[in-house]
N, C-alpha and C positions, 0 to 999 in steps of 0.2 A: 504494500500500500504506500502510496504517499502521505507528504502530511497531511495533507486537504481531505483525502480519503478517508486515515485515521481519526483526523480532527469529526467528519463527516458521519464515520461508525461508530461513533462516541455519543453523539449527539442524537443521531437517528435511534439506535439502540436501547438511551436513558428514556428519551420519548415513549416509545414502543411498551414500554412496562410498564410507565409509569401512568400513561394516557395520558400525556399530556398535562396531566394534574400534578405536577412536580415543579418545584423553583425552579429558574433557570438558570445555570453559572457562567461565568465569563470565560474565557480562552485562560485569564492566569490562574482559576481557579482550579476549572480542568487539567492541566498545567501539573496544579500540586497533586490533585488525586491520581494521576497519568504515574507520577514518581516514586509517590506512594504503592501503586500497585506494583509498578517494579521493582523496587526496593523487596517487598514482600516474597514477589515470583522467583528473585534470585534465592533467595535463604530460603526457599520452601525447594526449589530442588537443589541445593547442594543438601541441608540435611535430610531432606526426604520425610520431614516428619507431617508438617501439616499440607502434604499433597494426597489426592485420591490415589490408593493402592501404597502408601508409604513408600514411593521412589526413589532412592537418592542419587546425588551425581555420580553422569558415568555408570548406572549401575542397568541403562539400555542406552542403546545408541541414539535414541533421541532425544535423551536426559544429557546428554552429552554435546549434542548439538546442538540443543538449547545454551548452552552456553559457552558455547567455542568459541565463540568472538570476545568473550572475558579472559580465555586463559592468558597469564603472560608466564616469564619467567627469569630471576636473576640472580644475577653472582653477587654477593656481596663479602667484601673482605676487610672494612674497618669496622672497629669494636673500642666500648669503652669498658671500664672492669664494673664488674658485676657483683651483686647481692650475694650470691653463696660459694663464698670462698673465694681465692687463688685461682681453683681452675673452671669460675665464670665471669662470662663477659654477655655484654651487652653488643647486637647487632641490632640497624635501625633497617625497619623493612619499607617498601618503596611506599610513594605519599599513595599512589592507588590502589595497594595492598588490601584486601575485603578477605578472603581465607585461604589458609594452606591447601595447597592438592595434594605438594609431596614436598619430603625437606631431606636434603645429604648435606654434608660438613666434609670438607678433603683437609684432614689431619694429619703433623708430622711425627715421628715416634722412633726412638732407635731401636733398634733388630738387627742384631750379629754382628753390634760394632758400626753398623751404616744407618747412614738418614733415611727411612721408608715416608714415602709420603703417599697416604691411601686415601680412597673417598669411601664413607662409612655411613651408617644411618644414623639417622636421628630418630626418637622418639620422646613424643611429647609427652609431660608427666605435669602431677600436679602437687604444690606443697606438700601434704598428705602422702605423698611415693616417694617423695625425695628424703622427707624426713625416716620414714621406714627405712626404706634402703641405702640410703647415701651410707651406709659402712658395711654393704654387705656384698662381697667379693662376686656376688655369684651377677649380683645386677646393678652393679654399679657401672659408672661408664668407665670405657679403658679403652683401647687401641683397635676396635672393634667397632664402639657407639659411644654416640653423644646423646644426653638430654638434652632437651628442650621444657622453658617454662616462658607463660605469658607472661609480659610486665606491661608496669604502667607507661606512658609516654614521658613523664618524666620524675623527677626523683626531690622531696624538700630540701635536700642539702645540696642539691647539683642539678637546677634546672635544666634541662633537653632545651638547645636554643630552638628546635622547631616542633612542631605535633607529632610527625609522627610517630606509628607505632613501631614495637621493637618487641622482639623476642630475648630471653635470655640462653644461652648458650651454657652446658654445665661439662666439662672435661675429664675425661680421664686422667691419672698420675702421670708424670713422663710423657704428657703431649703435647704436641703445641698448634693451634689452630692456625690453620690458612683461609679457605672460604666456605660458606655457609651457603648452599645451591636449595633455593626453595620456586615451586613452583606454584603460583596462585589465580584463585580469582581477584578480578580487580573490583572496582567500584566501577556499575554503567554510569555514563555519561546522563547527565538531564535530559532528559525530554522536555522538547518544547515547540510546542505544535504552530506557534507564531513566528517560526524564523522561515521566514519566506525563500531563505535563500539555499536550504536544505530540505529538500522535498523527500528525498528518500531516507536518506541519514540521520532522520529523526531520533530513532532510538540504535541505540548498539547491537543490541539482542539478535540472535540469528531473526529472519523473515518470519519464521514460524510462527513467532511465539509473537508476534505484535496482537493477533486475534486475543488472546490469551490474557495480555496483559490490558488489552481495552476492556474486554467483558470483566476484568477484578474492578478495574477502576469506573464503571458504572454501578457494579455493586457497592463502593464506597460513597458514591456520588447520591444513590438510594438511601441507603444508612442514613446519611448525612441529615440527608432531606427528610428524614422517620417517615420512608413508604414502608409500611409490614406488608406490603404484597410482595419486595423481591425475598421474605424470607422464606415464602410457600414457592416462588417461583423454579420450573427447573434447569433453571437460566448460572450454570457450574455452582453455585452452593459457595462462593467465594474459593473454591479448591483448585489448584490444577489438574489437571487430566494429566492420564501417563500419554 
């Protein structure tokens, strides 16, 4: 669709259910609820939890290609020292970072007298795991894997001069970190159905999914307005479809 289209199946669509008996909103209104439902349709399939059939990303090939035009992916190798101990540091993840798909770390370590420098996994843990096992040989990270912990953007004693966000990075004994390779979704772009000068490129999202993301955002636009008829309606129940 274009945007004239989209702008056009938004509006025709809210009418339609509503009979015409519905406020009417402006272009920036629609606008918000357009972002609104996107924002929702990305996080509803990567976790897979609040879509129809529980689907989560990647887990058919059309959960997939709903969101291919988000995947990115980067090297990143400056760090500042970190909250738990000596062997963590702080890594700053890219300003359109939205979630992990997949995260490796290429660390150096000696073996047999020589520098080995390998790429190893990472896995994500939560205070609660770290305090458990941080002394227990069997799971602790070492020349094999790194932990991973969320952190905050930035810290009381040492403000992050910028937002964004950052993971913490947690080391095995005798390692030394090089780069931290993670692969993500980003943040889509805004929609906004009043730039005249982007007809097609409205939204980021594969083609597919613009259907998708209009009929959420008339649902919101109903809500809004307290029609209880979209809540009998079986016009998708506010869920995505696999």
């Amino acid at each position: 669709m274009t945007t004239t289209e989209f702008r056009d199946y938004v509006l025709v669509t809210y009418d339609s259910i509503s009979n015409f008996a519905a406020p009417g909103y402006e272009d920036a209104d629609i606008n918000l609820f357009l972002n609104a439902a996107q924002e929702d349709f990305v996080k509803s399939l990567y976790n897979g939890m609040s879509n129809l059939g529980r689907v989560g990303f990647e887990e058919t090939e059309k959960r997939s290609k709903d969101l291919s035009e988000l995947k990115r992916f980067a090297d990143i190798s400056g760090t500042t020292p970190g909250n738990h101990g000596s062997n963590s540091l702080f890594v700053q993840l890219p300003t359109e970072y939205l979630y992990t798909i997949n995260e490796e770390a290429t660390i150096s370590f000696t073996s047999c007298g020589e520098t080995v420098s390998e790429r190893v996994s990472v896995k994500p843990i939560r205070e609660d795991y770290y305090n458990a096992n941080r002394k227990n040989p069997y799971k602790r990270p070492d020349n094999t894997l790194v932990w991973r912990m969320d952190a905050s953007r930035t810290l009381d004693s040492a403000p992050v001069p910028d937002t964004t966000k950052r993971h913490e990075l947690i080391l095995g004994d005798n390692t030394t970190f090089n780069t931290y390779h993670v692969s993500y979704i980003k943040y889509p772009k805004e929609i906004d159905i009043t730039d005249a000068t982007n007809l097609t490129g409205f939204c980021e999202l594969d083609p597919s999914t613009h259907r998708q993301i209009a009929d959420m955002a008339v649902q919101y636009m109903l809500e809004a307005a307290r029609q209880p008829r979209f809540q009998t309606h079986v016009f998708k129940e506010s869920r995505v479809v696999e």
